[in-house]
MILUMKOL-268138 format. One record per residue (C-alpha): residue number from 0; x, y, z. Coordinates in steps of 0.25 Angstrom, whole numbers, plus 5000, padded with zeros to 4 digits. Each point is the difference from the previous one (the first is absolute). Example, Ala and Ser with C-alpha at 12.3 -4.5 7.8 and 13.67 -1.06 7.14 Angstrom:
BEGIN
 torvex   xx   yy   zz
      0 5049 4982 5031
      1 5006 5014 4998
# end
This chain:
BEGIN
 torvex   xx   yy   zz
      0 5000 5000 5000
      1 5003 5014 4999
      2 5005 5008 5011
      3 5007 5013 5004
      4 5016 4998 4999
      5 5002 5010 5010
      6 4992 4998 5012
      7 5004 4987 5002
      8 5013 4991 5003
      9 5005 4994 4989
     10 5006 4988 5008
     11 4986 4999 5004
     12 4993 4999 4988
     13 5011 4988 4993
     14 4999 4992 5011
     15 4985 5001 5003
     16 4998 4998 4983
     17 5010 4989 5000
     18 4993 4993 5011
     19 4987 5003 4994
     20 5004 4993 4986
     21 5006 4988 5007
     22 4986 4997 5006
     23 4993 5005 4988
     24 4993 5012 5007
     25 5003 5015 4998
     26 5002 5011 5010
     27 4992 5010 5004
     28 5005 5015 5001
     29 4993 5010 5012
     30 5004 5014 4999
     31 4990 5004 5012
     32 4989 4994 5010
     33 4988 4999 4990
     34 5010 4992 4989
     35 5003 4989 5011
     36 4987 4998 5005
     37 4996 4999 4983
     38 5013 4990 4998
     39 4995 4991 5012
     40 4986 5001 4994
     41 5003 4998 4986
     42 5008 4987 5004
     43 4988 4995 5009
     44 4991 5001 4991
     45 5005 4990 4991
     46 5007 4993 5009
     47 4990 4997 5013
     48 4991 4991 5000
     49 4993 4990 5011
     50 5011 4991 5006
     51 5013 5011 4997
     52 5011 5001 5010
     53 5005 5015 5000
     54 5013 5004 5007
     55 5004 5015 4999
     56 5015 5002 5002
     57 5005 5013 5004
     58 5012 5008 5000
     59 5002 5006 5014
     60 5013 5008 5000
     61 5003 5015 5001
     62 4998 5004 4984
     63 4985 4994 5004
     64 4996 5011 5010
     65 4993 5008 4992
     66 4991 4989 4994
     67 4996 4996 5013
     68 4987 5008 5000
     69 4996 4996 4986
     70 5006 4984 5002
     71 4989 4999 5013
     72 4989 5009 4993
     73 5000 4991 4988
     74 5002 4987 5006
     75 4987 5002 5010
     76 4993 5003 4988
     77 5004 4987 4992
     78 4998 4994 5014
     79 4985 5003 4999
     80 5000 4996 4986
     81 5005 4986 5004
     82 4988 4998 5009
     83 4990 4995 4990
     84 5009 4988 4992
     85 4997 4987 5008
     86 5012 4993 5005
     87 5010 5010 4998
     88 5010 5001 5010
     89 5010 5012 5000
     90 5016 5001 5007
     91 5010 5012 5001
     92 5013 5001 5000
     93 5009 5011 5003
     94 5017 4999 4997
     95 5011 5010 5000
     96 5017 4996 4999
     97 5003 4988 5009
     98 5014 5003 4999
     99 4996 5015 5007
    100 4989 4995 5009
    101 5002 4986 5004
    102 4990 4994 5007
    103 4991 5011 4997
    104 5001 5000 4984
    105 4986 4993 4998
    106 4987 4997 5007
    107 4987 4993 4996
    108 4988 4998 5002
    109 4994 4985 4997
    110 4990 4998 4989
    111 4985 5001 5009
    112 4985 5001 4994
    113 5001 5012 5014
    114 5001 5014 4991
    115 5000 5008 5012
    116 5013 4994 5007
    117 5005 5005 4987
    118 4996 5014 5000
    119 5004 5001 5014
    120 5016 4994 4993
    121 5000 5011 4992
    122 4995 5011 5010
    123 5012 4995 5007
    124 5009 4999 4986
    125 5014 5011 5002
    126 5011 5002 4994
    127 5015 4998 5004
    128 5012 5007 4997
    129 5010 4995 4989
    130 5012 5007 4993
    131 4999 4995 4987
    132 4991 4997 4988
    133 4999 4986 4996
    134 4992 4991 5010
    135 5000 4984 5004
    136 4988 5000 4991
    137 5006 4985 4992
    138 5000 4995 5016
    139 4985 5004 5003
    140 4995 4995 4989
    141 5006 4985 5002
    142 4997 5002 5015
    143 4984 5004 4996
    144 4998 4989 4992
    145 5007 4989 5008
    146 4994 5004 5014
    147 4985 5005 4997
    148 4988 4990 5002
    149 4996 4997 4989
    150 4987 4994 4996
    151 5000 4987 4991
    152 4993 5003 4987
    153 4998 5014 5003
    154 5007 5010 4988
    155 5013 5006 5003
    156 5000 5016 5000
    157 5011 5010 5006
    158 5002 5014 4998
    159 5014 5007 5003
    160 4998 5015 5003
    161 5014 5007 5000
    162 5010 5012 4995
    163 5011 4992 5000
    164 5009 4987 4995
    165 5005 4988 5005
    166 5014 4999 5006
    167 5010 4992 4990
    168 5004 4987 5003
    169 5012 5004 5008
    170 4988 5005 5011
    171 4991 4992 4997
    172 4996 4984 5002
    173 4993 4999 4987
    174 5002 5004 4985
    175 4990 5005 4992
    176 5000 4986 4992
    177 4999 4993 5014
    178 4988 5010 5005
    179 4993 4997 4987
    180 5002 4984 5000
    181 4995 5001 5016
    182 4986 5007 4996
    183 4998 4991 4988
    184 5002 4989 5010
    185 4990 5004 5007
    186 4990 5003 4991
    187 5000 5014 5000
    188 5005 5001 4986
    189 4991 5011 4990
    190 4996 5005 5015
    191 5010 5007 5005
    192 4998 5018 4997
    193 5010 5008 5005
    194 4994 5014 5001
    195 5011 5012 4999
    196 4999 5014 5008
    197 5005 5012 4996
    198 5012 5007 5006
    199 4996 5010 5011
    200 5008 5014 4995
    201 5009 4998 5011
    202 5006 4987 4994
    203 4999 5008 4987
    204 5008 5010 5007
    205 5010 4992 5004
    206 5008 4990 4993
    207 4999 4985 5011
    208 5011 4997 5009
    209 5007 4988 4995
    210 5004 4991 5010
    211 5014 4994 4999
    212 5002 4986 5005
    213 5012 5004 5009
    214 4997 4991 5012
    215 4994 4985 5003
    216 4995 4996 5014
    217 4997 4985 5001
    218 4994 4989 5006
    219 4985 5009 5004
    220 4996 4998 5010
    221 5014 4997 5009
    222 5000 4993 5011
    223 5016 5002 5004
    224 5009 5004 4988
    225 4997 5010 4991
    226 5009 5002 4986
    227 5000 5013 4993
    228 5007 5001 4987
    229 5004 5014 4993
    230 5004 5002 4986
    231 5006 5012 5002
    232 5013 5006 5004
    233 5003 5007 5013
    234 5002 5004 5014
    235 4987 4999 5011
# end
């Protein structure tokens, strides 16, 4: 699809399009809050049916902040809309970097029929601080597909709602190949929709941080001994 070169990452946009064409879907671009609520409609409305299991993945880090408003306002909406299919269960999902945030890259919600524990998720859904642009998004992908609940003989449908890319696979567990041969594992091949946000015009503003890969700590958690690694020169 068409889309305006500069108000969005370009990282962004070949990854999510690459990802798209692997599973033989297209992505979505949303300039502002009415655009995402009409990307998540136009993809239900030909996706969802009775017996669908929905799962909404959803970028959480810093660059996110100013879509939280339109991210909750949009998701209550297609919430509602959700109600009147039988048998439709819905998850979320929230990831940022695991190499920034450790334990606290990723949360979930379970696949459930209970709609109101998961506008109360999303009341509760905040942003957390990272440095730099790309995200563990190859890494919450795999994690989504293997770990959600879900129901036999039910169709297979995700969204991904972000700004940014994946981490390469110096940062990452899972190649783009590996992510793409995991979903069609699992069934959610033709059913996987990223849905891309526009850049806020402070990230316009600025060029991202790029994070250099200048120190490893390892084993996590650590129980006695901990190894750092540095791969730069100097005196500390």
């Amino acid at each position: 699809p068409l889309y305006d070169t500069s108000i969005y990452s370009k990282m962004a946009v070949s990854y999510f399009t690459s990802l798209s064409n692997g599973l033989h879907g297209r992505p979505f671009f949303a300039p502002d809050a009415d655009s995402l609520l009409n990307s998540i409609i136009e993809i239900m409305s030909t996706r969802i049916d009775d017996g669908t299991d929905i799962v909404f993945l959803i970028d959480k880090t810093g660059s996110m902040a100013d879509d939280i408003e339109k991210v909750q306002k949009s998701m209550d909406l297609i919430l509602d809309y959700l109600e009147k299919f039988n048998n439709v269960k819905v998850g979320i999902a929230e990831y940022g970097d695991k190499n920034w945030h450790y334990d606290f890259w990723y949360n979930s919600l379970d696949l459930s029929y209970d709609i109101e524990k998961m506008k109360k998720f999303l009341t509760d859904y905040k942003t957390i601080g990272n440095p730099d642009t790309p995200e563990s998004v190859n890494d919450a992908i795999v994690k989504t597909v293997e770990e959600m609940s879900w129901t036999p003989g039910n169709k297979r449908l995700m969204l991904v709602i972000g700004d940014a890319p994946s981490q390469d696979s110096t940062m990452s567990d899972y190649t783009l190949q590996q992510v793409i041969d995991k979903c069609d594992s699992m069934e959610v091949t033709f059913n996987l929709y990223p849905i891309i946000l526009a850049l806020s015009p402070m990230q316009m503003a600025y060029p991202p941080f790029v994070k250099k890969d200048f120190m490893k700590a390892y084993p996590n958690p650590v129980n006695e001994n901990l190894n750092v690694e540095l791969s730069i020169d100097g005196t500390f």
